[in-house]
C-alpha positions in Angstrom: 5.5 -14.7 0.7 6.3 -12.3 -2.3 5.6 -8.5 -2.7 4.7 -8.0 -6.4 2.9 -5.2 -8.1 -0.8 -5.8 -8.3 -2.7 -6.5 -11.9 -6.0 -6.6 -12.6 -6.1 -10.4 -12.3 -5.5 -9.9 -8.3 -9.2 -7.8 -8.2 -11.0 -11.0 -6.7 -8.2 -11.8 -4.4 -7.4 -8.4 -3.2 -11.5 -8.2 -2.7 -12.3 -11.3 -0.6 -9.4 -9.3 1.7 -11.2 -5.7 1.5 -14.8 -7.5 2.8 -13.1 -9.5 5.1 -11.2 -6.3 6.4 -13.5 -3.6 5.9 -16.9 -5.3 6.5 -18.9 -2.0 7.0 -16.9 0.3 4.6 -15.4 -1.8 1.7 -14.6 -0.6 -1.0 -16.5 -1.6 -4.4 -14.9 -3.5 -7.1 -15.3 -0.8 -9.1 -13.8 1.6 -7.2 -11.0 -1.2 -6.4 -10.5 -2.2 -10.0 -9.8 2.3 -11.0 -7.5 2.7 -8.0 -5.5 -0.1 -9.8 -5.6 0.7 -13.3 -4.8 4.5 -12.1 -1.5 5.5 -13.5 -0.8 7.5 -10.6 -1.3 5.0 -7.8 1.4 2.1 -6.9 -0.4 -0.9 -5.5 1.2 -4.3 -4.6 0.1 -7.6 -3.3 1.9 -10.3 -1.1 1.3 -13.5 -1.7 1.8 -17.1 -0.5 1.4 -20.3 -2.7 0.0 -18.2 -5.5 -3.0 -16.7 -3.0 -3.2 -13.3 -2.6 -2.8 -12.4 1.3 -2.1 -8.8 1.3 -2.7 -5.7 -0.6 -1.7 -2.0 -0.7 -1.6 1.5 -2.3 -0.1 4.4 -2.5 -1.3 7.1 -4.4 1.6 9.4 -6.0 2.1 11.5 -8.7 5.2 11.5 -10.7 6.7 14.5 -9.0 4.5 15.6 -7.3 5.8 16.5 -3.4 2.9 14.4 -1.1 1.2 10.8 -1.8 -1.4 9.2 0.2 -1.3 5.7 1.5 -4.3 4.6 0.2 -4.9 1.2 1.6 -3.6 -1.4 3.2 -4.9 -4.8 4.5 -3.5 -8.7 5.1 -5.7 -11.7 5.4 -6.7 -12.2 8.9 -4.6 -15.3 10.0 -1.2 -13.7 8.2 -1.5 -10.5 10.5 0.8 -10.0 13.5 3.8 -11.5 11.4 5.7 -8.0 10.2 4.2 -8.3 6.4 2.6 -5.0 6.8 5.4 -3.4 8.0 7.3 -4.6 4.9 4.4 -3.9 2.5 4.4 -0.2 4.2 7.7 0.3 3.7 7.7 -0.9 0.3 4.9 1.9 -0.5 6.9 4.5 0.5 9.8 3.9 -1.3 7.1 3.4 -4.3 6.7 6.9 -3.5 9.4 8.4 -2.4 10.9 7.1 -6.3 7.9 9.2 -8.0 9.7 12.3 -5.8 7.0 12.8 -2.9 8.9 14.4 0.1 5.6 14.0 2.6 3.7 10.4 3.0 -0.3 11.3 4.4 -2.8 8.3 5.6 -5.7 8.1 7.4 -6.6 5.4 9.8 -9.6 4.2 11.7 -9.2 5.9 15.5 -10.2 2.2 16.9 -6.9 0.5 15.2 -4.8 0.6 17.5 -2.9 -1.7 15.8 -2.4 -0.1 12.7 -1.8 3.3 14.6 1.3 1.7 16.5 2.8 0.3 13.1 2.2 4.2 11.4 3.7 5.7 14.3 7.0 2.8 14.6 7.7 4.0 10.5 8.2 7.7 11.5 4.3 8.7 11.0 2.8 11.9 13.3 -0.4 12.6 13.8 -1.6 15.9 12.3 -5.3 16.3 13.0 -8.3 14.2 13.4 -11.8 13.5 10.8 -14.9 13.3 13.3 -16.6 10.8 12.0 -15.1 10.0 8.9 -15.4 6.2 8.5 -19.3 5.8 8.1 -21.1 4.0 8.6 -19.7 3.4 12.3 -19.1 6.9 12.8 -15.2 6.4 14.2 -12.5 9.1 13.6 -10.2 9.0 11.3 -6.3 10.3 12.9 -4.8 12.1 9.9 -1.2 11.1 9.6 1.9 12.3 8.0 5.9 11.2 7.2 8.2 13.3 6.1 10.0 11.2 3.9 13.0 13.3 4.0 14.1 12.2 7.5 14.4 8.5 6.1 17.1 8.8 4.7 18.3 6.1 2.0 16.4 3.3 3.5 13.7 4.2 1.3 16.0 3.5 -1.6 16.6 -0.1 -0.6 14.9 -2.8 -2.5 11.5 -5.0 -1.7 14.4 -7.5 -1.0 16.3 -6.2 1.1 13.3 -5.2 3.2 12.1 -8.9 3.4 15.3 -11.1 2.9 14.1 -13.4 5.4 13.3 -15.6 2.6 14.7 -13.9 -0.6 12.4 -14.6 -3.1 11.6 -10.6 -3.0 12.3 -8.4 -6.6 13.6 -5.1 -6.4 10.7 -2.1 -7.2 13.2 -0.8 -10.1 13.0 -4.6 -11.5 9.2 -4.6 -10.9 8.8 -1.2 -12.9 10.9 -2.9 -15.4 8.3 -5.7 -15.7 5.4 -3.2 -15.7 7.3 -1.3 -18.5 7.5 -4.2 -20.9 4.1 -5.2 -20.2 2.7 -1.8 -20.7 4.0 -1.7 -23.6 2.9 -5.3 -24.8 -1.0 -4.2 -24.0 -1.1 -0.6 -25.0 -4.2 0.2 -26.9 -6.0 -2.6 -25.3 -7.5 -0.6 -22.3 
């Protein structure tokens, strides 16, 4: 598996994983395809054999003190294996680089799963959204991190995180990448 930043060639990929995930309250691919051409959100895919298995976001503005976790989903059979808890904690060190001191998510009040993996990483819960994810009507428990009590780990790169294997780049050589291909396609959004 290999975290990489997300381009707009992952849209059907990252998709297939939204409707599979989100069956009632996917996203569009409209609404997909802004949050990753957004210069202020950071979103990265894992994947396997060139298939995309895993996706995530995090919104953050360059220096701006909070980001949102916008997203964050894995294939069905690939759950269960720690990739989300990598993927996570590559998102916040997407963040906590673009200077957010506080991390904020929602998630769905009937993911316990998810839940357990926010609250392992540091995450409290701050309040509660009745009814927020329609239309199912379940809660949404507002979360938040304060990235200050990480530490340095944050700092560490995606291979570090994940050296199980070590075919994992480091987010500064990433944003070098994005960089030089930034600058090979400006003007043609």
């Amino acid at each position: 598996m290999t975290l990489r930043a997300a381009t707009p060639d992952d849209l059907a990929g990252i998709m297939a994983i939204e409707q599979a995930s989100f069956p009632t309250d996917a996203w569009s691919v409209e609404a997909m395809a802004a949050e990753l051409a957004s210069p202020h959100n950071r979103y990265l895919v894992d994947e396997a054999e060139g298939l995309v298995i895993g996706y995530g976001g995090v919104r953050a503005l360059e220096g701006g003190a909070d980001a949102d976790i916008q997203t964050i989903a894995f294939d069905a059979a690939q759950r269960g294996r720690g990739l989300g808890r990598a993927l996570l904690r590559a998102l916040l060190a997407a963040a906590a680089e673009r200077g957010a001191r506080e991390v904020f998510l929602e998630v769905r009040a009937d993911n316990p799963a998810a839940e357990g993996l926010y609250r392992s990483e540091g995450f409290e819960e701050i309040g509660r959204r009745p009814g927020y994810y329609q239309p199912d009507d379940v809660d949404a428990i507002v979360m938040r991190l304060d990235l200050r009590n990480r530490g340095t780990n944050l700092h560490r790169s995606l291979s570090e995180e994940r050296s199980d294997d070590g075919l994992h780049r480091s987010l500064s050589e990433e944003r070098s990448d994005e960089t030089k291909r930034s600058d090979r396609t400006e003007g043609q959004e």
